[in-house]
C-alpha positions in Angstrom: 5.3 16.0 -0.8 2.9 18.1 1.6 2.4 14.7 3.8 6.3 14.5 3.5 6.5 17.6 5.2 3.9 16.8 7.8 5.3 13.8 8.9 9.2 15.4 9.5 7.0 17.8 11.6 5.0 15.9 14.1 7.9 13.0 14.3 10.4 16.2 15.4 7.8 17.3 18.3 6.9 13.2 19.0 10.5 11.9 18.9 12.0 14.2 21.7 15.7 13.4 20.1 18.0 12.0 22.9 15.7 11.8 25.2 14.0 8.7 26.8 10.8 8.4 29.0 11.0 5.6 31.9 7.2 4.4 33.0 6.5 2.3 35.7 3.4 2.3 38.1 6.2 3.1 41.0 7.6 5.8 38.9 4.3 7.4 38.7 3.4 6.4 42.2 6.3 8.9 43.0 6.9 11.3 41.0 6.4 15.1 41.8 3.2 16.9 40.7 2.8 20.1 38.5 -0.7 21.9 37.8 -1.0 18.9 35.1 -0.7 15.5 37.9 2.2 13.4 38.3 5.4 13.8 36.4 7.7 12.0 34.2 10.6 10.9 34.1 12.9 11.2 31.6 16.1 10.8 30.6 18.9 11.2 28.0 19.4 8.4 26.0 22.1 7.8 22.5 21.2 4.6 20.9 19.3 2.9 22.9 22.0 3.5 26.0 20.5 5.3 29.1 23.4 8.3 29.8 23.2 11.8 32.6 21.0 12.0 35.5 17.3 11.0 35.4 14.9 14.5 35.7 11.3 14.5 35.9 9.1 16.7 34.0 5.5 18.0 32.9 3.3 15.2 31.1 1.5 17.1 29.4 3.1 20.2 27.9 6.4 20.0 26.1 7.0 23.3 25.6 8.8 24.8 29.3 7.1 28.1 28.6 3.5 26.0 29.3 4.9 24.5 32.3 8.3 25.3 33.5 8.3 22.0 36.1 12.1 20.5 36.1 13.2 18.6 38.9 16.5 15.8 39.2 15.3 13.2 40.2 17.8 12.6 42.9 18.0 16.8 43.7 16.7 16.9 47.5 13.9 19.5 47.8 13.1 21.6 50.9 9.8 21.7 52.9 9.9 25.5 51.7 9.9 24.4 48.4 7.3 21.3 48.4 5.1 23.8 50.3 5.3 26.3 47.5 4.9 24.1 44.8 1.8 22.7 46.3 0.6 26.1 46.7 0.9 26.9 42.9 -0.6 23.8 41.5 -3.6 24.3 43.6 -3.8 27.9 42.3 -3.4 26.8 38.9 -6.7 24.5 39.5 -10.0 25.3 37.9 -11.8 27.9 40.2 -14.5 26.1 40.9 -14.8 22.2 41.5 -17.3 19.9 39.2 -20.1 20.4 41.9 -19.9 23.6 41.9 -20.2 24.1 38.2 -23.2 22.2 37.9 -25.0 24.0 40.4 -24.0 27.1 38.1 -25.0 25.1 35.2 -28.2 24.1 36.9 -29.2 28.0 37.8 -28.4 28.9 34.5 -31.2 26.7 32.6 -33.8 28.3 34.6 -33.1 31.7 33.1 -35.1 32.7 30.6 -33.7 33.0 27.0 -32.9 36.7 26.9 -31.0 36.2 30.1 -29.0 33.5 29.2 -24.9 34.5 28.4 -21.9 33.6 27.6 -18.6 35.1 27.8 -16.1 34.4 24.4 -13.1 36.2 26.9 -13.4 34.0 29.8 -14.9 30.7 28.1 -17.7 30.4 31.0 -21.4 30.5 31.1 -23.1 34.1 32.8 -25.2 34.3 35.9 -27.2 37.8 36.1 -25.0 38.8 39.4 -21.8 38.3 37.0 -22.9 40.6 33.8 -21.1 43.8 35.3 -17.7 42.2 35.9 -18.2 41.3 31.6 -19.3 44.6 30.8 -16.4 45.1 28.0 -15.7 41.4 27.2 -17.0 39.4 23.6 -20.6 38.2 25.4 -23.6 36.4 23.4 -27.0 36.3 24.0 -29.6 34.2 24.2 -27.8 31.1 24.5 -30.3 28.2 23.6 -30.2 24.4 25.0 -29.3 23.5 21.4 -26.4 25.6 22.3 -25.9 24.2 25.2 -25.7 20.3 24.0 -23.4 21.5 21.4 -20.3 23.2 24.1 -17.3 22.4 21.6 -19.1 25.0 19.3 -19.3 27.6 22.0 -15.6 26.7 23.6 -12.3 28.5 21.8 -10.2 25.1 20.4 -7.3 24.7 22.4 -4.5 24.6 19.8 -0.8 24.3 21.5 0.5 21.9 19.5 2.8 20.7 22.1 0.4 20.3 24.6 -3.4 20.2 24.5 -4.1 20.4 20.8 -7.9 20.3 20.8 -8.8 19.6 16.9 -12.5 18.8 16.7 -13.9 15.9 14.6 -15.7 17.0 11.1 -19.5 15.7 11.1 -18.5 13.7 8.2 -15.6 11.9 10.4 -17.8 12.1 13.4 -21.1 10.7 12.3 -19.0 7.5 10.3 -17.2 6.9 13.7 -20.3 6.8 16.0 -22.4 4.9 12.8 -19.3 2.1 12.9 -19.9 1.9 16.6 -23.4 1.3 16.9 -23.0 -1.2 14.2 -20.5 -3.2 15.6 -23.3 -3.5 18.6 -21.6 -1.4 21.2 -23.4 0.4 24.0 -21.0 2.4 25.6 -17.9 4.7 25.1 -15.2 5.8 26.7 -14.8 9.2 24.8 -11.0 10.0 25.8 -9.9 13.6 24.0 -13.5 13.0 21.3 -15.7 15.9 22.9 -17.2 15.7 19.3 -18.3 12.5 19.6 -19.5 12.5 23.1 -21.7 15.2 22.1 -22.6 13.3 19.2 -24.0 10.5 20.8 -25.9 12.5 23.9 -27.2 14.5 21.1 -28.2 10.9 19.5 -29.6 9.3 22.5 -33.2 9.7 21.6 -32.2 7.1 18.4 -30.1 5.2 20.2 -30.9 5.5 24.1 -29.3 2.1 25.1 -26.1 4.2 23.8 -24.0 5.7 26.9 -20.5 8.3 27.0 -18.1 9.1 29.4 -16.2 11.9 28.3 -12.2 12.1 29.8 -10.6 15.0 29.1 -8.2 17.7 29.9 -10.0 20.5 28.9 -12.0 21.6 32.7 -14.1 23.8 30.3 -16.3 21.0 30.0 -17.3 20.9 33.3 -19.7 23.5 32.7 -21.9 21.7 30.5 -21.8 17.9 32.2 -22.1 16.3 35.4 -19.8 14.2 37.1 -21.3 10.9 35.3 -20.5 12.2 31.7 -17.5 14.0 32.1 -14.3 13.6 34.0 -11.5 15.9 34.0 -8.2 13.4 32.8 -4.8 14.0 31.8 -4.0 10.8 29.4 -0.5 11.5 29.3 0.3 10.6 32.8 -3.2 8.8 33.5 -4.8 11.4 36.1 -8.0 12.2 37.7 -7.8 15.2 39.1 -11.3 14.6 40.3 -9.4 11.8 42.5 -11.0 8.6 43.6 -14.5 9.3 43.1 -13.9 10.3 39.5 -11.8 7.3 38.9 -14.6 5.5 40.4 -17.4 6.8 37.9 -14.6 5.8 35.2 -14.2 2.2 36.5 -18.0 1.8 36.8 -19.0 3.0 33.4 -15.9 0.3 31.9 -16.8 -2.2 34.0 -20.8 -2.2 33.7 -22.4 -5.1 32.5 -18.7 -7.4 33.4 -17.4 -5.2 30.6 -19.4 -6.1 27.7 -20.3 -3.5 25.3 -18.1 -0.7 26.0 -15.1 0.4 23.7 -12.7 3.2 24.2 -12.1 5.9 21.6 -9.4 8.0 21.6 -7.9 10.9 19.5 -4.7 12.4 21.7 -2.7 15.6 20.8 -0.3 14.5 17.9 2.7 16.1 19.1 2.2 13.7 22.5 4.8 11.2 22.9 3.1 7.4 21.8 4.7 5.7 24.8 3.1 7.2 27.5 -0.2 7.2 26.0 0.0 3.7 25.4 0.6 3.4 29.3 -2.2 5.6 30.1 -4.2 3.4 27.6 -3.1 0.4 29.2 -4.0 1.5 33.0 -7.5 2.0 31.5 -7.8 -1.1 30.7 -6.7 -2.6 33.3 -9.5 -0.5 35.3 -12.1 -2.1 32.6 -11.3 -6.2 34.0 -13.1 -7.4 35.7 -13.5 -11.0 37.6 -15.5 -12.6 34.2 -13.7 -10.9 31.4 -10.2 -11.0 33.1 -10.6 -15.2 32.8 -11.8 -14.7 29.2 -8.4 -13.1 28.3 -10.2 -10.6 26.7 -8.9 -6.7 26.1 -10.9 -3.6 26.4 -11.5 -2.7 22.4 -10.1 0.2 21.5 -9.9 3.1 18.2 -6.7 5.5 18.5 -6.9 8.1 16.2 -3.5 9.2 14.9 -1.4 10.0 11.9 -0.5 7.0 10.0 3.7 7.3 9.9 3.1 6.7 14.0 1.8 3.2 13.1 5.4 1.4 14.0 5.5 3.1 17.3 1.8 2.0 18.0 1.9 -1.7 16.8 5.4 -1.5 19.0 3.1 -1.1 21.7 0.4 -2.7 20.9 0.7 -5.7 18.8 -2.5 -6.8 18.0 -3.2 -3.4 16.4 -3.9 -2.3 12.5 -4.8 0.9 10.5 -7.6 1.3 8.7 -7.6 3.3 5.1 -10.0 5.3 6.8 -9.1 9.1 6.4 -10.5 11.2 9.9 -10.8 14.9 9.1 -11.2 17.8 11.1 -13.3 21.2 11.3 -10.4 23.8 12.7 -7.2 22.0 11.3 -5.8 23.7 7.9 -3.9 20.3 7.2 -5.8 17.6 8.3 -8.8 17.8 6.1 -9.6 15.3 3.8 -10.5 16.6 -0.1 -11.2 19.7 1.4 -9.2 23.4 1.4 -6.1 21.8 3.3 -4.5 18.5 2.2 -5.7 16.2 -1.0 -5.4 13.7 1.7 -5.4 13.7 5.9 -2.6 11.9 6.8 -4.5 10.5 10.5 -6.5 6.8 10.8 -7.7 4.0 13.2 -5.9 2.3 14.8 -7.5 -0.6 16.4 -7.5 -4.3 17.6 -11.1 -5.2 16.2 -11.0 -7.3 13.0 -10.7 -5.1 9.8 -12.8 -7.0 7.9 -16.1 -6.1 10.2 -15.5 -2.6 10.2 -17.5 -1.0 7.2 -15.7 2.1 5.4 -18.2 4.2 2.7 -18.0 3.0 -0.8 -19.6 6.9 -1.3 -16.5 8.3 0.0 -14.2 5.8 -2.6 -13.3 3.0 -0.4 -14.2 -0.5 -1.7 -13.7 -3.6 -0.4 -10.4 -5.8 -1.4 -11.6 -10.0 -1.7 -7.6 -10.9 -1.0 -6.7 -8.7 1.7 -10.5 -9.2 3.3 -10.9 -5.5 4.4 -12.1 -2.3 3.1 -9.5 0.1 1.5 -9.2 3.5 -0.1 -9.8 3.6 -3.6 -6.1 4.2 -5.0 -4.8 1.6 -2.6 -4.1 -1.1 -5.2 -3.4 -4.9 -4.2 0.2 -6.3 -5.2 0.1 -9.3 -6.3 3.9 -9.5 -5.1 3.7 -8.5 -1.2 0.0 -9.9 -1.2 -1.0 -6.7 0.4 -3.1 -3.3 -0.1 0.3 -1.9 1.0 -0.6 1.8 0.7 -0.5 4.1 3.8 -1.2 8.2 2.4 -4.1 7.0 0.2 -2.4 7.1 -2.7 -1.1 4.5 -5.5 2.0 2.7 -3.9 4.8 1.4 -6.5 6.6 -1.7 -6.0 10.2 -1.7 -5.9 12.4 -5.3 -6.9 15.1 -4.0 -5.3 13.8 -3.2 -2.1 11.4 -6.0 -2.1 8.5 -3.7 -1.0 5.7 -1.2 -2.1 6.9 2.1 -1.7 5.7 6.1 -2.2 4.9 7.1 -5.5 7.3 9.8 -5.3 10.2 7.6 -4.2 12.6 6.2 -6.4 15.3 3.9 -6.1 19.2 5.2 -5.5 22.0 3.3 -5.9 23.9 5.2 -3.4 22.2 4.4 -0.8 20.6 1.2 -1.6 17.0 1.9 -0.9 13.8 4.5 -2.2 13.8 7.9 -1.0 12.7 11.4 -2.4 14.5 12.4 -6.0 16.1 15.3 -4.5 17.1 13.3 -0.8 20.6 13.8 1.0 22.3 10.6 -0.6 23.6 8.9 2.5 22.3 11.1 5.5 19.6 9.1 7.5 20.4 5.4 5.9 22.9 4.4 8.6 22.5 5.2 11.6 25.2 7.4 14.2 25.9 10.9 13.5 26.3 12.8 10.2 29.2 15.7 12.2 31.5 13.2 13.3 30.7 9.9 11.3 30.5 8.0 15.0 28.1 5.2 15.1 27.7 5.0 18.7 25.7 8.5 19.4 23.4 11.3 17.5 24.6 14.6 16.7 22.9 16.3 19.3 24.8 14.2 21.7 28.4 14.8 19.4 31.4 16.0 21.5 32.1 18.2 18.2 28.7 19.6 18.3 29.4 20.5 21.7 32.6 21.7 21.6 31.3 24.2 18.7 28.5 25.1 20.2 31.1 26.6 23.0 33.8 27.9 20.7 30.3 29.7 19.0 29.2 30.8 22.7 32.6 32.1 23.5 32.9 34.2 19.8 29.6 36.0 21.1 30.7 36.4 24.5 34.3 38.1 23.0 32.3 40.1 20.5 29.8 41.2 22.6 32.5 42.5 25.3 34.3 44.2 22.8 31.5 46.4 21.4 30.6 47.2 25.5 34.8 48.4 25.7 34.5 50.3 22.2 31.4 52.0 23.3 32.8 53.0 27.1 35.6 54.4 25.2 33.5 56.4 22.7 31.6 57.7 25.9 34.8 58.1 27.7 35.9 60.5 24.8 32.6 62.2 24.3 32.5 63.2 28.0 36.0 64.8 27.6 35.3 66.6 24.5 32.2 68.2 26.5 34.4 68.9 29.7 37.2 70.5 27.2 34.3 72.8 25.9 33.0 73.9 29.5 36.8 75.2 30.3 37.1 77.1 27.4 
């Protein structure tokens, strides 16, 4: 029921109801920049049908009051304007450039020990010249180079759920991940939003030191603790560098090294992001990974996307040649996703990926076993019907078949008449089986989009306009009367 719950969430913030993103390389090529790259470009959309003028907006934040970027995208824009925009984003920039923090970074491990701070206020390691200006901030001391290998430990999460969620790998998730790597005989990784797992593996690299990670992310915090060849400052929502050229050139050497062989990309994006423009982003990567040999081969750049298993549709949608594992990730600073631990019975997020199932190893010591018919491993509830021929569970648990439906289905689910399929016990009979709106009955448009929902949400609008001018009339005239009553009393 929890997962239930979960799932009505994240879809709400993925779905963005009624609205449609457009991607193209010459959209992207010309779209308007906020602090977070290039724009998109969006538009309304009711069933599928593209209505209203085309806007663009932020990539990355969904929330306006992260990034209040809106622009038509046929509203003509003065020089004034362009000028001042470009002014802004470059003042909403990191204060220092990549460079410059590693000369920071640099002077800062040759203090000794006892010298050696960092500010929890501002996020950013101390130089001796800069201890005054943190006199009354949260500072620790003696920040070791254990410390310093582990910077996700030191960094505040960033936790907008809308935006750049930041939710950090448990070492139990983290070490299976980078233990399935190595032992599918990969070299390299292309950490994209896994700062856990980049740390893992430098912090591995005496074990394994044929093992290399590139770390792209949009968290410049980072840039404090790695150089320019292990970390690159990357949006993945709209596929920017905002390093430019020579960081996209580091990217492109680290994919292509060796014609491409040995390198896999890892991903774990924000899960209120929308799945399309990742996919893109995704997609441009590997494109930047081909190479003259492997491009012939018609091989693809491997990949694991971490995400929450009710996105899976919208994923194989846009990659085909994708399946889920049963594996359950978890994660240390997320109340929900946590598998058998204080939050959920179950985590709800998986892997995603286009290598084989049946060569990627899941820990009988953790309940998964291996299923002979379905030739993968799966978690230990996830029972094989005989019917569909499948391990058809997605949550983890025990899945049901259904004769009717001609499918597996949720434990919880059972079979209404009314509406001809399994749903909750307690579901709105009818609401959400066909599709159209539930005001007005039309097929052809949501509710958001109804011409009743619009016309009430005026007739509501002008109510509270009405109301609200008569309580300003009744209060002039209780003021009005007031004043005379005093005046009166002054004559007399």
């Amino acid at each position: 029921m929890e997962l239930e719950e979960t799932r009505k969430h994240v879809v709400s913030n993925e779905s963005f109801e009624g609205i449609q993103v457009l991607l193209s390389p010459e959209s992207h090529a010309t779209a308007p920049h906020c602090p977070h790259g290039p724009t998109l470009l969006f538009v309304k959309a009711s069933q599928g049908r593209q209505q209203g003028r085309r806007f663009y907006a932020c990539s990355a934040c969904r929330d306006r009051k992260d990034c209040n970027f809106f622009q038509w995208e046929d509203e003509k824009v003065s020089e004034a304007r362009l000028a001042a925009r470009k002014d802004y984003n470059q003042r909403q920039q990191p204060p220092l450039t990549h460079k410059q923090y590693m000369i920071r970074f640099e002077n800062f491990i040759q203090l000794p020990l006892a010298k050696r701070k960092f500010c929890r206020d501002c996020q950013q390691l101390l130089l001796q010249d800069e201890w005054d200006r943190h006199f009354a901030h949260h500072v620790l001391g003696d920040i070791s180079v254990s410390q310093l290998k582990r910077p996700s430990l030191l960094l505040h999460p960033l936790e907008n759920k809308k935006s750049n969620a930041q939710y950090l790998f448990a070492d139990r998730s983290c070490t299976f991940l980078l233990d399935a790597i190595t032992s599918l005989g990969f070299r390299r990784v292309l950490c994209v939003g896994t700062p856990r797992l980049h740390e893992l593996i430098k912090l591995r690299a005496s074990e394994e030191p044929k093992m290399k990670s590139l770390l792209l992310d949009i968290d410049f915090r980072y840039s404090q603790f790695y150089n320019e060849e292990e970390f690159c400052h990357y949006n993945m929502f709209n596929h920017h560098f905002f390093g430019g050229e020579e960081a996209q050139d580091i990217c492109r050497k680290f994919l292509q090294k060796d014609d491409g062989e040995g390198v896999l990309l890892v991903t774990d994006p924000p899960f209120g992001g929308l799945v399309e423009p990742l996919a893109f982003s995704f997609k441009r990567l590997r494109e930047m990974w081909k190479t003259s040999s492997n491009t012939e081969s018609g091989k693809e750049l491997p990949m694991f996307w971490i995400f929450p298993y009710f996105f899976e549709p919208r994923i194989v949608q846009c990659f085909p040649e994708f399946s889920m594992l049963d594996y359950q990730v978890d994660y240390d600073n997320h109340t929900l996703y946590k598998h058998k631990k204080a939050g959920r019975k179950q985590s709800p997020v998986r892997i995603f990926t286009d290598i084989p199932p049946e060569k990627i190893l899941l820990p009988e010591n953790e309940g998964y076993r291996f299923c002979s018919d379905c030739k993968r491993f799966v978690s230990s509830e996830n029972k094989h019907c005989a019917i569909c021929n499948s391990c058809t569970s997605k949550d983890g648990r025990r899945w049901k078949h259904c004769v009717l439906c001609k499918k597996c289905v949720k434990p919880s689910w059972t079979h209404c008449s009314g509406c001809n399929r399994c749903a909750l016990p307690d579901h709105s009979c009818g609401v959400g089986n066909e599709p159209g709106c539930f005001l007005c009955g039309g097929k052809d448009h949501k509710h958001r989009s109804c011409p009743r929902h619009t016309e009430t949400a005026k007739g509501n609008k002008k109510k509270k306009n009405q109301k609200r001018r008569n309580i300003q009339k009744t209060n002039k005239q209780a003021h009005a009367t007031a004043g005379k009553g005093k005046r009166n009393r002054k004559k007399r």
